[in-house]
FIVEX-490404 format. One record per residue: residue number from 1; residue in one letter; x, y, z negated of N, C-alpha, C in turn. Coordinates in steps of 0.02 Angstrom, whole numbers. Atoms other than C-alpha are relative to their C-alpha. Example, Ala and Ser with C-alpha at 12.3 -4.5 7.8 and 13.67 -1.06 7.14 Angstrom:
2
[pt 1 A [45 -59 0] [615 -225 -390] [45 60 0]] [pt 2 S [-42 -59 3] [684 -53 -357] [-39 55 -37]] 
//
This chain:
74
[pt 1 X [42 -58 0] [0 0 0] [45 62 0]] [pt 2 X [-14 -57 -3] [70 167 45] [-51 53 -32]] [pt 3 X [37 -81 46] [23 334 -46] [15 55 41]] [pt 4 X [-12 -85 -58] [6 519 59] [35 28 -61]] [pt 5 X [-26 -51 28] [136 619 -3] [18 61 31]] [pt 6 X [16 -80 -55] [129 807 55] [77 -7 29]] [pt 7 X [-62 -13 -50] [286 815 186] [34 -52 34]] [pt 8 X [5 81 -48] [291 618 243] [-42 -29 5]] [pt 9 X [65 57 -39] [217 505 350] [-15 -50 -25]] [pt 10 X [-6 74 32] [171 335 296] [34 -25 43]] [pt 11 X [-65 37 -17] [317 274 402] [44 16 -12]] [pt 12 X [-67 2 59] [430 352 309] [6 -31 -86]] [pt 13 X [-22 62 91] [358 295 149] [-12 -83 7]] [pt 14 X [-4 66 4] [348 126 199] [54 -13 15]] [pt 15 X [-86 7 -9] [530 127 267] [25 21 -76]] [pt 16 X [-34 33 56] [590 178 90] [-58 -27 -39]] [pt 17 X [30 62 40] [469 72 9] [44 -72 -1]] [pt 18 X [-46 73 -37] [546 -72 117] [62 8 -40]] [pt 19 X [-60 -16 31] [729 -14 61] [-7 -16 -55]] [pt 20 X [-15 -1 62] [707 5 -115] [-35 -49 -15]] [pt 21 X [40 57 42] [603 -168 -148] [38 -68 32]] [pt 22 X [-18 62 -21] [698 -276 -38] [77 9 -19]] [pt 23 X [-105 -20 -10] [901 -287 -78] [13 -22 56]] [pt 24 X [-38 11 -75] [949 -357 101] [-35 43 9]] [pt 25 X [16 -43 -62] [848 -241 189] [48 52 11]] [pt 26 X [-66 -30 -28] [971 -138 291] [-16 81 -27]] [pt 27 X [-8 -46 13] [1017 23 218] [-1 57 42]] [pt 28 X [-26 -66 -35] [1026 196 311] [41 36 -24]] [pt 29 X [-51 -30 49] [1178 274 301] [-12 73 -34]] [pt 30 X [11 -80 31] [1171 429 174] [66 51 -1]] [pt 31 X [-55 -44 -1] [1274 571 220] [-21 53 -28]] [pt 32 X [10 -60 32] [1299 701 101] [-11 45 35]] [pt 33 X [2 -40 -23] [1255 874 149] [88 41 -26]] [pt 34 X [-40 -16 -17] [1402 991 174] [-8 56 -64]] [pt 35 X [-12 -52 45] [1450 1109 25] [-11 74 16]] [pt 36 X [27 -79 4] [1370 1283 2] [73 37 -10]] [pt 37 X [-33 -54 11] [1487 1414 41] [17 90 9]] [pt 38 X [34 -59 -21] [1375 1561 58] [31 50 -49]] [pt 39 X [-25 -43 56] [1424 1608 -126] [57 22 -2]] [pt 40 X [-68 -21 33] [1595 1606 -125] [31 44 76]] [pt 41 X [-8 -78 -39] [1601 1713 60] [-17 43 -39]] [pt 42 X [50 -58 22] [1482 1810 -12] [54 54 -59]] [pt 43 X [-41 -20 54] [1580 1858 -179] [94 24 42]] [pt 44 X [-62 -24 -26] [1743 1864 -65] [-8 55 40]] [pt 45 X [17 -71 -44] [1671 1989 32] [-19 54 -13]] [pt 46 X [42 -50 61] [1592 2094 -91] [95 37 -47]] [pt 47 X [-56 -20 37] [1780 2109 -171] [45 42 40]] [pt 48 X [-32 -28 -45] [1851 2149 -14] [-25 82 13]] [pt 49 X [24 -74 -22] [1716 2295 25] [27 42 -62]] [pt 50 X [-28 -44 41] [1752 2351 -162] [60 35 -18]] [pt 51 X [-68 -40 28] [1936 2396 -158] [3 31 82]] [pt 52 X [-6 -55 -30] [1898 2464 9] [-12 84 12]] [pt 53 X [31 -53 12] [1793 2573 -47] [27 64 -59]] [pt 54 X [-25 -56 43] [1887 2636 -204] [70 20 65]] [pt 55 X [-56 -38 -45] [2037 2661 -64] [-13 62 25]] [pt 56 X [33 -40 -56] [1925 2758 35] [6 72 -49]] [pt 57 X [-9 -66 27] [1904 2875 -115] [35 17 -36]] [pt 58 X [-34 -9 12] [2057 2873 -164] [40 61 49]] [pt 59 X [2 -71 -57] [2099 2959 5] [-26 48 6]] [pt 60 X [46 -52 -13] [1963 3067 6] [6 68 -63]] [pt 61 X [-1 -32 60] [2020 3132 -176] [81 54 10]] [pt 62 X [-62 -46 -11] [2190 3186 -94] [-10 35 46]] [pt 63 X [19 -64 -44] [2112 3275 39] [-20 59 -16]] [pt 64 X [41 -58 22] [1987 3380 -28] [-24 -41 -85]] [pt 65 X [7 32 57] [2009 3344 -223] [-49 43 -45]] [pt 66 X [45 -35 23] [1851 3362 -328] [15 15 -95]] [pt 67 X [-11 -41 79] [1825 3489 -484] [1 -63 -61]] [pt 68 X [4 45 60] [1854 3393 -654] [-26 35 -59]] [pt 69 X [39 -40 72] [1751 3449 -810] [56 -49 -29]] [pt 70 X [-34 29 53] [1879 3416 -931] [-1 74 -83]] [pt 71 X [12 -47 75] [1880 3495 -1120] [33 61 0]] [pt 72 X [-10 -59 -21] [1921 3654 -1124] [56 -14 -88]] [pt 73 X [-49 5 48] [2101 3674 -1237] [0 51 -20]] [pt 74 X [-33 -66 32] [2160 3843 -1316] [57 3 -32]] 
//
């Protein structure tokens, strides 16, 4: 007896039904999926824009360098 499960057919759940009740029945090979490396661009790229960006106004501070409120001495 197969059961509807929302996103397979009943020939997929009877194929692993089959699998997992019989031990000879022939396996399909399982290939891992391929390691996420959205995060660690992501974060490498994010580090990169940030020291471009303090460069940027590092330059921009020797061009035209802005006023500084600092404490007033006597």
């Amino acid at each position: 007896m197969t059961y509807f499960i929302a996103g397979n057919t009943a020939v997929e759940n009877a194929r692993s039904l089959a699998q997992s009740a019989l031990p000879n029945a022939p396996q399909e090979p399982y290939f891992e999926p391929a390691p996420r490396r959205a995060y660690a661009v992501r974060a490498r790229l994010s580090t990169i824009l940030r020291v471009a960006a303090a460069h940027e106004l590092k330059l921009a501070d020797r061009i035209a360098p802005t006023p500084r409120c600092e404490p007033y001495s006597s």
